[in-house]
VMD Tcl script that builds the backbone (N, CA, C; Angstrom):
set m [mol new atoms 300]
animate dup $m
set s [atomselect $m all]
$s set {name element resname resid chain x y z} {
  {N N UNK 1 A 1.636 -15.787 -38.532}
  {CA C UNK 1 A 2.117 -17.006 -37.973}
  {C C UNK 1 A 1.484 -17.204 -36.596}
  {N N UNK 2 A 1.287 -18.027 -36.801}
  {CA C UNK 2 A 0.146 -18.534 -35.439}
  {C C UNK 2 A 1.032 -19.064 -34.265}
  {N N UNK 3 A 1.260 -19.415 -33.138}
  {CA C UNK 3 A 1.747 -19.723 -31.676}
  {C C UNK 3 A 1.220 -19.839 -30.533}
  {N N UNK 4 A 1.011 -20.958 -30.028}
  {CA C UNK 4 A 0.586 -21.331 -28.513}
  {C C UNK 4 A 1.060 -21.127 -27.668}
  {N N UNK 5 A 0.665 -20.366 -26.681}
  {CA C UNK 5 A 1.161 -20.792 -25.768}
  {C C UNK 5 A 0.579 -21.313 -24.464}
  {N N UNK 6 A 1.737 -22.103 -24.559}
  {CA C UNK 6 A 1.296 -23.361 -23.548}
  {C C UNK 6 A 1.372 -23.430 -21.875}
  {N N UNK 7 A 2.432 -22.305 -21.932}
  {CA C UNK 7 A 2.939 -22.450 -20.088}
  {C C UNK 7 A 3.991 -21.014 -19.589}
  {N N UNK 8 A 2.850 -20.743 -19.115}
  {CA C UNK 8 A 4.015 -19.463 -18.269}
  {C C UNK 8 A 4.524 -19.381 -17.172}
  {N N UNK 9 A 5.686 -19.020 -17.182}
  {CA C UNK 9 A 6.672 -18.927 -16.206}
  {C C UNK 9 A 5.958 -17.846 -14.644}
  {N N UNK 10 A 6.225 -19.050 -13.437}
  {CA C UNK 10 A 5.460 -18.391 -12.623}
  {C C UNK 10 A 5.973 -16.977 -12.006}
  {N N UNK 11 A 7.128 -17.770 -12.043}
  {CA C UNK 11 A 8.113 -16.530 -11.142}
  {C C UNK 11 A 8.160 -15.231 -12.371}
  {N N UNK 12 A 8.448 -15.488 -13.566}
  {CA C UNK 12 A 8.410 -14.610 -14.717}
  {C C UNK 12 A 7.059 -13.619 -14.576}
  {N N UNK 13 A 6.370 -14.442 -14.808}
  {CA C UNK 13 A 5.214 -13.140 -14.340}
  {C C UNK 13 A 4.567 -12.325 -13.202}
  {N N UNK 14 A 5.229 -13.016 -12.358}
  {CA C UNK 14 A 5.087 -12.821 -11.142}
  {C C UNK 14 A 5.734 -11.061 -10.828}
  {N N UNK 15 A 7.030 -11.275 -11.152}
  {CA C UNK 15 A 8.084 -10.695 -11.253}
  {C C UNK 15 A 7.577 -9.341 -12.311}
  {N N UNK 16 A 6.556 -9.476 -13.670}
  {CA C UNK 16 A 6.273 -8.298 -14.424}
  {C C UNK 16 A 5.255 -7.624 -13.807}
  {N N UNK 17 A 4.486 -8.460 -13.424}
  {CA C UNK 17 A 3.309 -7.627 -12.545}
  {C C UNK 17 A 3.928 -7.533 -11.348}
  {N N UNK 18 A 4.497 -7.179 -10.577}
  {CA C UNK 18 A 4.691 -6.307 -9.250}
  {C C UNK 18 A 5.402 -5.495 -9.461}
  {N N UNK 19 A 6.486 -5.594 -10.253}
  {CA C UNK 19 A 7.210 -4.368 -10.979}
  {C C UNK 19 A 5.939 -3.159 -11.555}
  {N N UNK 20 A 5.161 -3.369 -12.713}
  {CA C UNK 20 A 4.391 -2.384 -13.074}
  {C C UNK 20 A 3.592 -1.937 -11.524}
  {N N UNK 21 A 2.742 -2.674 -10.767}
  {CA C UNK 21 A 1.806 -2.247 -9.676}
  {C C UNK 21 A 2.804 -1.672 -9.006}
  {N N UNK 22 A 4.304 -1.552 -8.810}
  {CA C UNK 22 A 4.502 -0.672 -7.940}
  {C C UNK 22 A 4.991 0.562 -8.842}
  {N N UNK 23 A 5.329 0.807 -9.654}
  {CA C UNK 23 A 5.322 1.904 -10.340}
  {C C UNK 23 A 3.647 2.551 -10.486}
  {N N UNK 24 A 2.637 1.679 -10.782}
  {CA C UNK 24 A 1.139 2.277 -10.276}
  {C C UNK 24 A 1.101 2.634 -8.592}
  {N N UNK 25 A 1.779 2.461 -7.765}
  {CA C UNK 25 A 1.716 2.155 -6.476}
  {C C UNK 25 A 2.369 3.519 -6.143}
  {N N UNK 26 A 3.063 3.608 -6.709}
  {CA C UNK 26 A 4.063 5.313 -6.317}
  {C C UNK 26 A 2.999 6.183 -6.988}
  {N N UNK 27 A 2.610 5.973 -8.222}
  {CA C UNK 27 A 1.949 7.488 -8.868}
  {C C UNK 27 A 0.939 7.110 -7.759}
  {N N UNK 28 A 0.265 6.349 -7.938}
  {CA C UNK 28 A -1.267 6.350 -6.511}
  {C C UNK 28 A -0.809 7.317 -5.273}
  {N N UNK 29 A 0.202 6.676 -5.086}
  {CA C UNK 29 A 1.162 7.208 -3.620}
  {C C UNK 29 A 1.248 8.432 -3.424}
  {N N UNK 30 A 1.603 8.892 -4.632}
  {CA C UNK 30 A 1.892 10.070 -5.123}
  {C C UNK 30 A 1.025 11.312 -4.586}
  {N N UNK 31 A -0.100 10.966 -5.240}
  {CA C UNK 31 A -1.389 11.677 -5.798}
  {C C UNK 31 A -1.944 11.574 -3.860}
  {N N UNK 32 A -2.202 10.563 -3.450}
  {CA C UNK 32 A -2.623 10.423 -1.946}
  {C C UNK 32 A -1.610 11.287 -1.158}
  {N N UNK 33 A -0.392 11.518 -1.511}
  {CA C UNK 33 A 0.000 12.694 -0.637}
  {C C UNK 33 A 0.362 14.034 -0.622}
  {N N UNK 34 A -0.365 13.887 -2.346}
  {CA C UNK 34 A -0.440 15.562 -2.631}
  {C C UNK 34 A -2.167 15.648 -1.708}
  {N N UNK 35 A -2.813 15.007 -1.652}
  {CA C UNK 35 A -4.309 15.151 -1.295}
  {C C UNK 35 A -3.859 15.058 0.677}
  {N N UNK 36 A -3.071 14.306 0.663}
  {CA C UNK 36 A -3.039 14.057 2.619}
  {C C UNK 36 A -2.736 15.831 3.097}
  {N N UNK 37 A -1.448 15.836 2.123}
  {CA C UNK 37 A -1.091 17.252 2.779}
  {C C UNK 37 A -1.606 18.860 2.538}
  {N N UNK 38 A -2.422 18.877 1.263}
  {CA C UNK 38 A -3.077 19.703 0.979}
  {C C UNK 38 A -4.659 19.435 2.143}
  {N N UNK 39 A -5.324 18.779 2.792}
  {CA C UNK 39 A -5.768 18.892 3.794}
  {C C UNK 39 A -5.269 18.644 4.760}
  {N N UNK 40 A -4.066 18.556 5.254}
  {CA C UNK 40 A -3.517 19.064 6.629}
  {C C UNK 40 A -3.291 20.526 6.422}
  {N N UNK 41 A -3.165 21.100 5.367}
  {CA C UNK 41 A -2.637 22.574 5.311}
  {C C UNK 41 A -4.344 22.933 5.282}
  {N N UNK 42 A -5.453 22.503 4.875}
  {CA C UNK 42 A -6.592 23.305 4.941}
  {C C UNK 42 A -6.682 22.738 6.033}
  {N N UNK 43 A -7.094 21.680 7.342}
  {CA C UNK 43 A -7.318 21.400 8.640}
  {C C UNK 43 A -6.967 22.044 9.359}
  {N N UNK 44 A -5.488 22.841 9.210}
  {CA C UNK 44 A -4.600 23.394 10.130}
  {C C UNK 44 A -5.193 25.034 10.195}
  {N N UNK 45 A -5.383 25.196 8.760}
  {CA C UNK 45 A -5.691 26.935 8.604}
  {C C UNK 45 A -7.343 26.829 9.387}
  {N N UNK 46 A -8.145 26.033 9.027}
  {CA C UNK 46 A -9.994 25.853 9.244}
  {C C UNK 46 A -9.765 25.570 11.453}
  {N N UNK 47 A -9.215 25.369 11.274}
  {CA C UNK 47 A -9.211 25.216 13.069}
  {C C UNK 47 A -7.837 24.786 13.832}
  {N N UNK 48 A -7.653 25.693 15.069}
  {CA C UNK 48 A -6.696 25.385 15.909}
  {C C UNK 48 A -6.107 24.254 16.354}
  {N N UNK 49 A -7.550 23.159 16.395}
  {CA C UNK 49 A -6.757 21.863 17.471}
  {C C UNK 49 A -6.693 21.017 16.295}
  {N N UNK 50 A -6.481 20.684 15.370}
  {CA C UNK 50 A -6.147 20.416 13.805}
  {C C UNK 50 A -4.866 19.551 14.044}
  {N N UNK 51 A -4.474 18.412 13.853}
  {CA C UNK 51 A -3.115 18.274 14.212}
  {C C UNK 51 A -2.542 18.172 12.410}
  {N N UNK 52 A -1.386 19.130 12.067}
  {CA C UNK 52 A -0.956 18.826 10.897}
  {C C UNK 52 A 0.159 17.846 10.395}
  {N N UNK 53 A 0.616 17.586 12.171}
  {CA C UNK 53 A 1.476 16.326 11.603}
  {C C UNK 53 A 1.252 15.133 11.105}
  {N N UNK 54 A 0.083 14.774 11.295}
  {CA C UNK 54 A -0.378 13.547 11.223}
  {C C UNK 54 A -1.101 13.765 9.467}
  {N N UNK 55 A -1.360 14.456 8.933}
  {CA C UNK 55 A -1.351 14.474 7.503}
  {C C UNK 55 A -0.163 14.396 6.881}
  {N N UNK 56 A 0.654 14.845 7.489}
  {CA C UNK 56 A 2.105 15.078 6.415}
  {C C UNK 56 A 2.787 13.708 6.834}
  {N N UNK 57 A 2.567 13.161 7.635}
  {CA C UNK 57 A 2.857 11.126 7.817}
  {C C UNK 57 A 2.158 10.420 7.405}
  {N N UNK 58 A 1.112 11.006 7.471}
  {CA C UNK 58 A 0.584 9.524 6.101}
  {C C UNK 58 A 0.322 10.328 4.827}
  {N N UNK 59 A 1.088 11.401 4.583}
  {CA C UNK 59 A 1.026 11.746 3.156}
  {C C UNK 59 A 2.564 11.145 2.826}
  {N N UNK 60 A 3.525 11.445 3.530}
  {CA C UNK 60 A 5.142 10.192 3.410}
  {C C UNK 60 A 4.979 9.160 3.235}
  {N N UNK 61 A 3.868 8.333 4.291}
  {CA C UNK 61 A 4.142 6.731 4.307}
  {C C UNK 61 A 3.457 6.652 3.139}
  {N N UNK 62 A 2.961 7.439 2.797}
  {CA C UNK 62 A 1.781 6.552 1.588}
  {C C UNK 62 A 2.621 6.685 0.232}
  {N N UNK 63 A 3.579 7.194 0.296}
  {CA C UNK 63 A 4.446 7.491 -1.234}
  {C C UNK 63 A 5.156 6.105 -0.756}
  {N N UNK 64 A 5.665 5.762 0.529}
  {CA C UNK 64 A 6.318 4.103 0.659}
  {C C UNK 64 A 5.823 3.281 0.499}
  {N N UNK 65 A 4.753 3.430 1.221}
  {CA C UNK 65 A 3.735 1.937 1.692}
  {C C UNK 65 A 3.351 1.852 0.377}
  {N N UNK 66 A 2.666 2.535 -0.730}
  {CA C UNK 66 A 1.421 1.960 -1.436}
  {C C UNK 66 A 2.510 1.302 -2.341}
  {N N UNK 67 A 3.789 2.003 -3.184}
  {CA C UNK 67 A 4.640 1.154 -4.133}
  {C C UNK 67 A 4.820 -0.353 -3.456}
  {N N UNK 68 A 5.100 -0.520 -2.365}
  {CA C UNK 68 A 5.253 -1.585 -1.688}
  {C C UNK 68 A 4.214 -2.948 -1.593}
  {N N UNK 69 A 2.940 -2.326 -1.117}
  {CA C UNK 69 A 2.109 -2.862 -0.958}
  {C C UNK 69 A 1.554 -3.821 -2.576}
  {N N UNK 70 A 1.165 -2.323 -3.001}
  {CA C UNK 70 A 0.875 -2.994 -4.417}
  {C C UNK 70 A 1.881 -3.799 -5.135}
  {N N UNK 71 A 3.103 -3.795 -5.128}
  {CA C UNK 71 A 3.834 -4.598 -5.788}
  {C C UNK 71 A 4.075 -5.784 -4.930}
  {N N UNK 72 A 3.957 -6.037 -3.774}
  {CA C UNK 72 A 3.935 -7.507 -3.256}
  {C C UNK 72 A 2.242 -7.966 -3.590}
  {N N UNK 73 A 1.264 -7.449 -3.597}
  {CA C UNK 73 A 0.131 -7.947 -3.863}
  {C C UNK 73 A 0.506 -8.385 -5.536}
  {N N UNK 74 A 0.622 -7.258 -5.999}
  {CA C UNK 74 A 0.378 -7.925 -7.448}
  {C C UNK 74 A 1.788 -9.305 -8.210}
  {N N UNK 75 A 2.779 -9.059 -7.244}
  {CA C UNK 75 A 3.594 -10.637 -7.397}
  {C C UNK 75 A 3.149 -11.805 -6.967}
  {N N UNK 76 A 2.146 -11.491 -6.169}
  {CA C UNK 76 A 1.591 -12.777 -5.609}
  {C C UNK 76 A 0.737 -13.395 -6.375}
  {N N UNK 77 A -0.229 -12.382 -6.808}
  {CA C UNK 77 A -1.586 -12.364 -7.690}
  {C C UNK 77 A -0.645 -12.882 -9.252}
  {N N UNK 78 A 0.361 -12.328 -9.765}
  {CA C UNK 78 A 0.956 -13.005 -10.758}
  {C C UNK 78 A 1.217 -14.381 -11.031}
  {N N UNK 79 A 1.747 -15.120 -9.238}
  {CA C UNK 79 A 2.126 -16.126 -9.659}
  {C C UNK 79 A 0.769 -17.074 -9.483}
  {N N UNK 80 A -0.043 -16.237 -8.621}
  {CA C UNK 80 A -1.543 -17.626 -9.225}
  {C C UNK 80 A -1.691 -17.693 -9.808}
  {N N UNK 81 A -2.075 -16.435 -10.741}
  {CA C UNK 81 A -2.367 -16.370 -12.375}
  {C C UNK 81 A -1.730 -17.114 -13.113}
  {N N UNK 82 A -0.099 -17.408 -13.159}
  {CA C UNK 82 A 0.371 -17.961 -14.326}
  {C C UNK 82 A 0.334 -19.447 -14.263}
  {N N UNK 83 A 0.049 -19.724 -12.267}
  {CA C UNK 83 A -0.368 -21.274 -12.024}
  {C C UNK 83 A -1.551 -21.512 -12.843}
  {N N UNK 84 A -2.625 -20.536 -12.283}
  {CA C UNK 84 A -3.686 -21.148 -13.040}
  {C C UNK 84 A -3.845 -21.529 -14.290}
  {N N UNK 85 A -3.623 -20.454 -14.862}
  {CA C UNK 85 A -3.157 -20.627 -16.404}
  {C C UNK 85 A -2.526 -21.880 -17.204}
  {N N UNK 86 A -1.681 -22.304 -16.189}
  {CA C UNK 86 A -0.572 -23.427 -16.466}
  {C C UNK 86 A -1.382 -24.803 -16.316}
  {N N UNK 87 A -2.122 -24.721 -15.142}
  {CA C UNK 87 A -3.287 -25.743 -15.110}
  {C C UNK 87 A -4.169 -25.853 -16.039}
  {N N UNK 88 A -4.755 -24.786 -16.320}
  {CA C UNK 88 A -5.753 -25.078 -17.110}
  {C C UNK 88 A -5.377 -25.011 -18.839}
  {N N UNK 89 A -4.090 -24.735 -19.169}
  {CA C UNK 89 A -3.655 -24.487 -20.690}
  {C C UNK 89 A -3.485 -26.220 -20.656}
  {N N UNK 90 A -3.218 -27.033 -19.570}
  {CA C UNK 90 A -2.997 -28.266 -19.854}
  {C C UNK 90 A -4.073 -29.375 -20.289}
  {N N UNK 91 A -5.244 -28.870 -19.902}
  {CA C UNK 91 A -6.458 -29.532 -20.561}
  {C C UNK 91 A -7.337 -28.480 -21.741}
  {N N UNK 92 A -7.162 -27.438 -22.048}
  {CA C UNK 92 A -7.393 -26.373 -23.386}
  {C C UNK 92 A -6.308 -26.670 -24.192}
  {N N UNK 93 A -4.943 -26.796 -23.796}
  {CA C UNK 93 A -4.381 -26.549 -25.044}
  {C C UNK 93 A -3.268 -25.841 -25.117}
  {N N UNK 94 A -3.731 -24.361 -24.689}
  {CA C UNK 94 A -3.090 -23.386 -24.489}
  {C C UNK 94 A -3.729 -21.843 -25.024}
  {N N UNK 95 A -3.499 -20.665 -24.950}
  {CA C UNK 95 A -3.512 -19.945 -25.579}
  {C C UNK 95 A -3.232 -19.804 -27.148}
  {N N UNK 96 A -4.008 -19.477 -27.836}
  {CA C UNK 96 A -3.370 -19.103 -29.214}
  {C C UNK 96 A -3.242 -17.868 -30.112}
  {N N UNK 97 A -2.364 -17.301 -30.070}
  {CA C UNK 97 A -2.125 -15.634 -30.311}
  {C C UNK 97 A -1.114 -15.999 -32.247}
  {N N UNK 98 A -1.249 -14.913 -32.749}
  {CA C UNK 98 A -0.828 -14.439 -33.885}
  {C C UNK 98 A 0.321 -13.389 -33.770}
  {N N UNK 99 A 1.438 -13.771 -34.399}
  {CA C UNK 99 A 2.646 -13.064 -34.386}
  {C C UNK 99 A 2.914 -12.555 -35.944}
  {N N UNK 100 A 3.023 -11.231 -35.838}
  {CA C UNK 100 A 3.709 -11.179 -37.256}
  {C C UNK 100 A 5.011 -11.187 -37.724}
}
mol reanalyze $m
mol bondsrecalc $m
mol representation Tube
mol addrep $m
């Protein structure tokens, strides 16, 4: 069975993509502060004037900031997308996808 679609909801998608990018945004986050603090612990051992606090703060902020970041970027980026989309399905037609 065949279906158009014609118009997506801005806020709706808006709303699915920043949800997923910040769940990508934490594992990223994640991973950047297993890497921040595993070289503050080699900076600190390789030389004295090494400061290790300053790895282990932006190995924290970055588990906050990046879920954050990325999920307001990618709500934003959603709702152009589904504008654009909405604009231009109005002179195409729309999308046409197959449902079973």
């Amino acid at each position: 069975m065949r279906q158009t679609v014609r118009r997506i909801g801005v806020l709706s998608l808006g709303k699915v993509m920043g949800s997923i990018y910040a769940v990508i945004g934490l594992i990223v986050g994640a991973i950047f502060t297993v890497v921040a603090l595993l070289g503050s612990v080699i900076g600190s051992i390789a030389s004295d004037s090494g400061e290790p606090l300053l790895g282990v703060l932006l190995g924290i902020g970055a588990i906050v900031i990046f879920p954050i970041f990325y999920g307001l970027i990618a709500f934003l980026m959603g709702m152009l997308i589904a504008a654009v989309y909405n604009f231009a399905a109005r002179f195409t037609g729309g999308l046409e996808v197959e449902l079973a």
